[in-house]
C-alpha positions as CSV (number, residue, x, y, z in Angstrom):
1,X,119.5,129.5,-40.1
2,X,122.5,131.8,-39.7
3,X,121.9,135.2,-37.9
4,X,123.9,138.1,-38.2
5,X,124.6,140.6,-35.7
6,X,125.9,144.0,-36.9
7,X,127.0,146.6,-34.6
8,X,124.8,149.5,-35.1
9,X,126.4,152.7,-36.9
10,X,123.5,155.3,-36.5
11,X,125.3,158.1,-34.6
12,X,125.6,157.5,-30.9
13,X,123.9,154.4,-31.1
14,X,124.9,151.7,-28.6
15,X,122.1,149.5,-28.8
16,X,122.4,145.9,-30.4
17,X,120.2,143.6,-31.8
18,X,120.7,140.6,-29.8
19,X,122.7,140.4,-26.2
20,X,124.5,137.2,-25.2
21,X,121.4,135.8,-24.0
22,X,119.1,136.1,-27.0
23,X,122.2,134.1,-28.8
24,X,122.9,131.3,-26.2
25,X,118.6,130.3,-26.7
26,X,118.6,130.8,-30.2
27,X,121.9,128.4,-30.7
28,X,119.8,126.3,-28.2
29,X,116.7,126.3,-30.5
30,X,119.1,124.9,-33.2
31,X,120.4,128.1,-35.0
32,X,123.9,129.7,-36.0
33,X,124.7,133.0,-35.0
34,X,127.5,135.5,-36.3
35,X,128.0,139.3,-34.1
36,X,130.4,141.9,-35.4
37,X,133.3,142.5,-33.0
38,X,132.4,145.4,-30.5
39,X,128.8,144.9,-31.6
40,X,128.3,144.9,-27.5
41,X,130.0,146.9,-26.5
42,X,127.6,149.7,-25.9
43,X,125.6,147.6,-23.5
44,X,129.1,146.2,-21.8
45,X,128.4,142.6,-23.6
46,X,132.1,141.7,-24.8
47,X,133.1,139.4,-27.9
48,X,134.1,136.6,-25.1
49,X,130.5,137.0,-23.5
50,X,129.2,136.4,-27.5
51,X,131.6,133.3,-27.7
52,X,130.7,131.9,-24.3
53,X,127.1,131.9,-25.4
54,X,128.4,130.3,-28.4
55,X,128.1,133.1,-31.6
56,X,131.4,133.0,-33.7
57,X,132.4,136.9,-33.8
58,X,134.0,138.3,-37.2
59,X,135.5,141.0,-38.0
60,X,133.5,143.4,-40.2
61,X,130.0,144.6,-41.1
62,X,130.9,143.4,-44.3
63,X,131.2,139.4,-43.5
64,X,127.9,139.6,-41.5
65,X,126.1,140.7,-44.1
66,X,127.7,138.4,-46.7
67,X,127.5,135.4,-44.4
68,X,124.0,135.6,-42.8
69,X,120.6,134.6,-44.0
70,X,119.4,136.9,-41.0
71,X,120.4,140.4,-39.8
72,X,118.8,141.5,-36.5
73,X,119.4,144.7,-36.2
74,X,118.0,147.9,-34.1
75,X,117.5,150.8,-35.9
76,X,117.1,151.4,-39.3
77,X,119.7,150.3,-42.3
78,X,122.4,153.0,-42.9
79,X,122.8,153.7,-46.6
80,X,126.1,151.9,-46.6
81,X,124.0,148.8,-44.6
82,X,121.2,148.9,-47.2
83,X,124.0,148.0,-50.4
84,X,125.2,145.3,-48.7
85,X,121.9,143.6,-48.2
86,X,121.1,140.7,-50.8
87,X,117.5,139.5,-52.7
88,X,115.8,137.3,-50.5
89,X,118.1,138.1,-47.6
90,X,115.8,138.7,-44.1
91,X,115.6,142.4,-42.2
92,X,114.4,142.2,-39.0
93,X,114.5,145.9,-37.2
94,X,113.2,149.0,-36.7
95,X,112.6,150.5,-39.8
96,X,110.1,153.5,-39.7
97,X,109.9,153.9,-44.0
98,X,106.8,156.1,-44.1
99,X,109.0,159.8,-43.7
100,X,112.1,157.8,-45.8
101,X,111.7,157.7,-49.2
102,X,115.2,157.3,-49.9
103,X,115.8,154.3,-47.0
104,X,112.3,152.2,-48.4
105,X,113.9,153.1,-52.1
106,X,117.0,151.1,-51.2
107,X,115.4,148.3,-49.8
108,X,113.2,147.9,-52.5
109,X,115.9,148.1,-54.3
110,X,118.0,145.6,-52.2
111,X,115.3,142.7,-52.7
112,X,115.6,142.2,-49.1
113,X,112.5,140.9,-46.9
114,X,111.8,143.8,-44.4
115,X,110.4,143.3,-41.4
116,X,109.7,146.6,-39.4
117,X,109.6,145.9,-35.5
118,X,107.3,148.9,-34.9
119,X,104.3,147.2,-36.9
120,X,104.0,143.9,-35.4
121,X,100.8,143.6,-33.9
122,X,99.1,141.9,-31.0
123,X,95.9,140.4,-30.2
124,X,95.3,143.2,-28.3
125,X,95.6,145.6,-31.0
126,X,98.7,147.1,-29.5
127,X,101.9,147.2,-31.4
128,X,104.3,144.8,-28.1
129,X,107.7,145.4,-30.5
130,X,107.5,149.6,-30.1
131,X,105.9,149.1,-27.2
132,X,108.9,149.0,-24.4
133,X,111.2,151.8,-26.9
134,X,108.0,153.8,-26.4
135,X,108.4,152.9,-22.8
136,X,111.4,154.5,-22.1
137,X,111.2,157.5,-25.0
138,X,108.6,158.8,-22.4
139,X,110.4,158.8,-19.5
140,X,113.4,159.8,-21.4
141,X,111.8,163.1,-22.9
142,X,110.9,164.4,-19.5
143,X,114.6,164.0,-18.5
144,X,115.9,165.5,-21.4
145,X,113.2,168.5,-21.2
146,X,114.0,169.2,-17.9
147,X,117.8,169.6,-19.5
148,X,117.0,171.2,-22.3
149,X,114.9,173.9,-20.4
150,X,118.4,175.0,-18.7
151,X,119.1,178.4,-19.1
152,X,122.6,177.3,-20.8
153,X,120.7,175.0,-23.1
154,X,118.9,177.7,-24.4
155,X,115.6,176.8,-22.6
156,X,113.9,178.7,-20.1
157,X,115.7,178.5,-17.1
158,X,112.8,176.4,-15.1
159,X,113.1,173.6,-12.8
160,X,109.7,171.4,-13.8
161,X,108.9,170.8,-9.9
162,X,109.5,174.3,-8.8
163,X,109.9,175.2,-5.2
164,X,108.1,176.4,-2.0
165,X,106.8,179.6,-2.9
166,X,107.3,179.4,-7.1
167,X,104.8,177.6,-9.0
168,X,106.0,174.5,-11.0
169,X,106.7,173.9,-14.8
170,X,104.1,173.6,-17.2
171,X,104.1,170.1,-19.5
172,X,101.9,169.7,-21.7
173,X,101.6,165.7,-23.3
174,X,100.4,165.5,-26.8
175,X,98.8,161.8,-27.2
176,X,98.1,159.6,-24.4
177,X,99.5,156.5,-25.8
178,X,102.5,154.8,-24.3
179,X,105.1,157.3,-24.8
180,X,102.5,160.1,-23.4
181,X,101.3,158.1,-20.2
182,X,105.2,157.3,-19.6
183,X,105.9,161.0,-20.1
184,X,103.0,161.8,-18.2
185,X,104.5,160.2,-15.0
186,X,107.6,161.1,-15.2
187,X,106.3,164.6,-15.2
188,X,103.7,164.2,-12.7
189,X,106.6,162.4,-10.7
190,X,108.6,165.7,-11.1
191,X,105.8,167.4,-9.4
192,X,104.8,169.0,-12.5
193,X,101.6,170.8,-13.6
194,X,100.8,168.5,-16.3
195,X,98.5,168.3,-18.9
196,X,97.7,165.7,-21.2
197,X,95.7,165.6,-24.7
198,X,94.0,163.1,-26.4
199,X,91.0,162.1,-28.3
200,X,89.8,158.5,-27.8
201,X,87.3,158.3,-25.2
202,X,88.8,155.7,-23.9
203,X,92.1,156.5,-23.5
204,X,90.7,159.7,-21.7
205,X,89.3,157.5,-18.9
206,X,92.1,155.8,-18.0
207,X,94.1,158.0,-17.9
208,X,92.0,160.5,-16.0
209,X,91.7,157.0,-12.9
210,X,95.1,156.5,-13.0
211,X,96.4,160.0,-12.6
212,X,93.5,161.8,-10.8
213,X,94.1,165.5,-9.6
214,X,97.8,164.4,-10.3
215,X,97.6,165.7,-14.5
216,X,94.9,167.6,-16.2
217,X,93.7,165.2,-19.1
218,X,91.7,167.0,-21.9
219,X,90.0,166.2,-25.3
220,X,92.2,167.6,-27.6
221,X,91.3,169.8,-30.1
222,X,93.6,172.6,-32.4
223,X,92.1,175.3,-30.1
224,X,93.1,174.0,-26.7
225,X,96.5,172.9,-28.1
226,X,96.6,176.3,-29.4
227,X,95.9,177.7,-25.9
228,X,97.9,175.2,-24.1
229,X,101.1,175.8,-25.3
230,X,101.2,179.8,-25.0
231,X,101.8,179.2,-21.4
232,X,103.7,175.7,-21.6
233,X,107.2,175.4,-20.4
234,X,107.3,172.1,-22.2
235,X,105.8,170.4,-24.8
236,X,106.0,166.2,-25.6
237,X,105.2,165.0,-29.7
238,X,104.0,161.5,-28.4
239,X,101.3,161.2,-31.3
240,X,101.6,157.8,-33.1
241,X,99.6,156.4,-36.3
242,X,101.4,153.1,-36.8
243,X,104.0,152.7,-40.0
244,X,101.9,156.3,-41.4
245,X,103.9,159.8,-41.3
246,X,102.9,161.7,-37.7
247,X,100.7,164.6,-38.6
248,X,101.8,168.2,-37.9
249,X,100.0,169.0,-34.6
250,X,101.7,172.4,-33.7
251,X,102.7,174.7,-36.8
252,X,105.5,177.2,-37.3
253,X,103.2,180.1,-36.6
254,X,102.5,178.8,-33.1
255,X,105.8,179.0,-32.1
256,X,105.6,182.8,-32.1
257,X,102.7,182.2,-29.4
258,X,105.4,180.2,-26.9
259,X,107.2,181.5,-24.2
260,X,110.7,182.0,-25.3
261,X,113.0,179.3,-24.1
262,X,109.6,176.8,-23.9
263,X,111.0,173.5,-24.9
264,X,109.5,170.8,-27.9
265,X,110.0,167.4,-27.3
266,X,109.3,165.6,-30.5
267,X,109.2,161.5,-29.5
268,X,107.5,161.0,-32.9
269,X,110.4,162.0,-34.7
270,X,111.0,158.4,-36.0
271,X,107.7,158.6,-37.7
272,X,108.5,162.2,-39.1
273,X,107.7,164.3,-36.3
274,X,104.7,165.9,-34.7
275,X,106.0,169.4,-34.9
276,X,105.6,171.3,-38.1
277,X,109.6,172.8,-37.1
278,X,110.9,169.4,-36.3
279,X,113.9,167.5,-38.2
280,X,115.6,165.0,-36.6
281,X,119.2,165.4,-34.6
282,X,121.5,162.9,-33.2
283,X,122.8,162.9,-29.3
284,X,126.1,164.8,-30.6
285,X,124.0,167.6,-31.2
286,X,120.4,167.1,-30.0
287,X,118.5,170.5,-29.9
288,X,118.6,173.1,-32.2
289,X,116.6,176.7,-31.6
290,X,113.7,178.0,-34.0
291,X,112.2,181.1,-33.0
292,X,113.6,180.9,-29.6
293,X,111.9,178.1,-28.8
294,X,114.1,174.2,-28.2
295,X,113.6,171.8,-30.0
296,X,114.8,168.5,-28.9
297,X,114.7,165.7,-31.6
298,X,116.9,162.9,-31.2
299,X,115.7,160.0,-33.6
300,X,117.0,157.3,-31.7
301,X,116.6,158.6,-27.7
302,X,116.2,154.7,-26.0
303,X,119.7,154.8,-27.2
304,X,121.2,156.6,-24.5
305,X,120.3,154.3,-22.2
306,X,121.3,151.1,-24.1
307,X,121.4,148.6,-22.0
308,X,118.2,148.9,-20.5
309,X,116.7,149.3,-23.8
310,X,118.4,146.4,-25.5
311,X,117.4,144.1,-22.7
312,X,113.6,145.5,-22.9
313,X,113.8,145.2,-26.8
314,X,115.1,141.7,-26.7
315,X,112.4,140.5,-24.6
316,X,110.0,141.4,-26.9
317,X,111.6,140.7,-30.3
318,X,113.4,137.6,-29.7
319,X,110.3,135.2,-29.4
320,X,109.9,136.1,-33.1
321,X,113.4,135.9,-34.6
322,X,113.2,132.3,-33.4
323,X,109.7,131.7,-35.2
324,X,111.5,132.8,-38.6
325,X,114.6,131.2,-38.0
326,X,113.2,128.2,-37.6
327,X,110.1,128.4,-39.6
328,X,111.7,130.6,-42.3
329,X,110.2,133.6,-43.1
330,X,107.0,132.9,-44.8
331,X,106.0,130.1,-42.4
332,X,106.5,132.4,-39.7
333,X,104.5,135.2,-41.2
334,X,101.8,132.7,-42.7
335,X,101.3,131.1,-39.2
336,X,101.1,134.4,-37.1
337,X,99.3,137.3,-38.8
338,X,100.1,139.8,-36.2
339,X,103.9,139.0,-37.2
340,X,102.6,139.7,-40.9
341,X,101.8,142.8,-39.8
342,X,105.6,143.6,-39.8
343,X,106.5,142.8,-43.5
344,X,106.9,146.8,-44.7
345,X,108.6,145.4,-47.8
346,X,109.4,142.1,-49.7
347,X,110.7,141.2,-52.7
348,X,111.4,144.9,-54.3
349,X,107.6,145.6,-53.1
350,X,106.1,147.5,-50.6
351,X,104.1,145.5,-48.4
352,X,102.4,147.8,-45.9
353,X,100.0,149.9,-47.0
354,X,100.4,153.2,-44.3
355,X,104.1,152.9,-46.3
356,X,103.4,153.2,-49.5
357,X,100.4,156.0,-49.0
358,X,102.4,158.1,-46.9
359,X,105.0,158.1,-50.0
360,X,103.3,158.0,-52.5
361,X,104.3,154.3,-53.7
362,X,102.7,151.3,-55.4
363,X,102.1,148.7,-52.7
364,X,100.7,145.0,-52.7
365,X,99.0,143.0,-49.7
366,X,101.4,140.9,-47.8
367,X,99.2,137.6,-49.0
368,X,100.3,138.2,-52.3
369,X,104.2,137.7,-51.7
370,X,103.2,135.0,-48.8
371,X,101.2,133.0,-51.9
């Protein structure tokens, strides 16, 4: 099979879909491999180091997407990406369709087979494609807080660990999930007072062993979130229902309840946000102020740190691009039912059923397109 590597064009994105690694064991497994020049770049992976690991680089998005039967991308396809996919053509990527009607539109439209990185299950139940993103989203939205809650960010002029003599920051985690246990110790490592909410008992329990008197973790309710955030300095979105729209945990009236210059951190974004006043932003311009409280919303956050993120991303995708490369598609998806998991949409169809609810869209079962 012949896989394509575009460079990503999602604004400030430097992520890429396969480093020279990933291509020198897929051409070792038997498979071709095209990359965009510069598709590297952002993780300091040159056109020779693509060569040397034996990809041919050309010159435009254009020729990768005429030429592969493949793309591996990152994040989701831009509009211009989407036109110049092709019936029957394979989409493997992060795609997060359920706040996107106009994205899942086009690649129904497209005839493309989409398979959506952050649905890919494990036996586990866990979902070991978002998993590592999620990873560092957490860790990342404490950093960027702590930024945003700079006096000349708008936020409230508080440092999150405080000082002898002044109490620390207040965080308070929304979900316990990966992203929230991530944020949660990056907080706590901040010497934070942190709070964390959830509501599966479960989840509770670890959480309350690992951290002990470390974080506060709470069942969470709409009352105690209510009561939480009047007081918090920060607040992390890091609420997940896979491939469905997040729900709208704190509402535009609460904001009037914050501390002015309290800071939102909405790591659900991707999935539509968490936060009732939450639209995405890019790095160029990542907060924005609603009744003086931040809002920090970047849609794509691991990719500020894009090598790290590549290399963590790669180690879990790449097991499963070579399963479809060399199995095509519906082998691959036939064979491993977690990896069916991922097929959002096939065929002009949607094929994931939090997708097509969340938008109001007819949908099918993956079996049918598979048989």
């Amino acid at each position: 099979m012949l896989i394509g590597v575009p460079k990503e064009i999602k604004n400030h994105e430097y992520r890429v879909g396969l480093t020279p690694e990933s291509v020198a064991e897929l051409i070792d497994a038997g498979q071709k491999v095209i990359v965009e020049t510069g598709a590297g770049a952002g993780i300091g992976a040159s056109d020779t180091a693509y060569r040397k690991a034996g990809a041919k680089i050309v010159k435009t998005a254009e020729k990768v997407f005429e030429k592969a039967d493949m793309i591996v991308k990152v994040k989701e396809p831009q509009p211009v990406e989407c036109a110049l996919l092709r019936p029957g053509q394979i989409l493997y990527t992060y795609l997060h369709l359920a706040p996107d009607p106009k994205q899942t539109k086009a690649l129904i439209k497209s005839g493309a087979i989409c398979i959506a990185y952050e649905t890919v299950t494990s036996d586990k139940g866990e979902l070991p494609l978002l998993k590592p993103m999620s990873q560092v989203a957490g860790r990342l939205a404490i950093q960027a807080g702590a930024v945003a809650l700079q006096k000349e960010a708008g936020g409230r002029g508080v440092l999150l660990g405080g000082v002898p003599g002044v109490t620390p920051g207040k965080v308070v985690v929304v979900g316990g999930g990966v992203v929230g246990f991530n944020a949660a110790q990056m907080a706590v490592g901040l010497q934070a007072d942190v709070s964390i909410l959830d509501r599966d008992p479960d989840v509770m329990e670890n959480l309350s062993n690992h951290f002990g008197a470390s974080a506060k973790v709470i069942r969470s309710t709409p009352a105690v979130l209510a009561e939480l955030i009047k007081t918090a300095d920060m607040v992390v979105g890091a609420v997940l229902i896979p491939g469905a729209a997040a729900p709208k945990l704190v509402t535009k009236a609460m904001l009037k309840t914050m501390q002015p210059g309290a800071v939102l951190v909405d790591v659900a974004i991707d999935q539509g946000g968490c936060f009732e006043t939450s639209h995405a932003t890019t790095h160029a311009e990542p907060t924005y102020i609603v009744d003086g409280i931040v809002h920090y919303c970047v849609a794509n956050m691991p990719g500020a740190v894009a090598r790290t993120s590549t290399y963590a991303l790669n180690a879990v995708t790449l097991r499963h691009a070579k399963d479809i490369a060399i199995k095509g598609w519906k082998q691959a998806l036939t064979d491993n039912p977690h990896l069916k998991n991922g097929l959002n949409v096939a065929e002009g169809k949607i094929t994931y059923a939090a997708v097509g609810e969340a938008l109001g869209l007819k949908y099918i079962d993956a079996d049918e397109v598979l048989n």
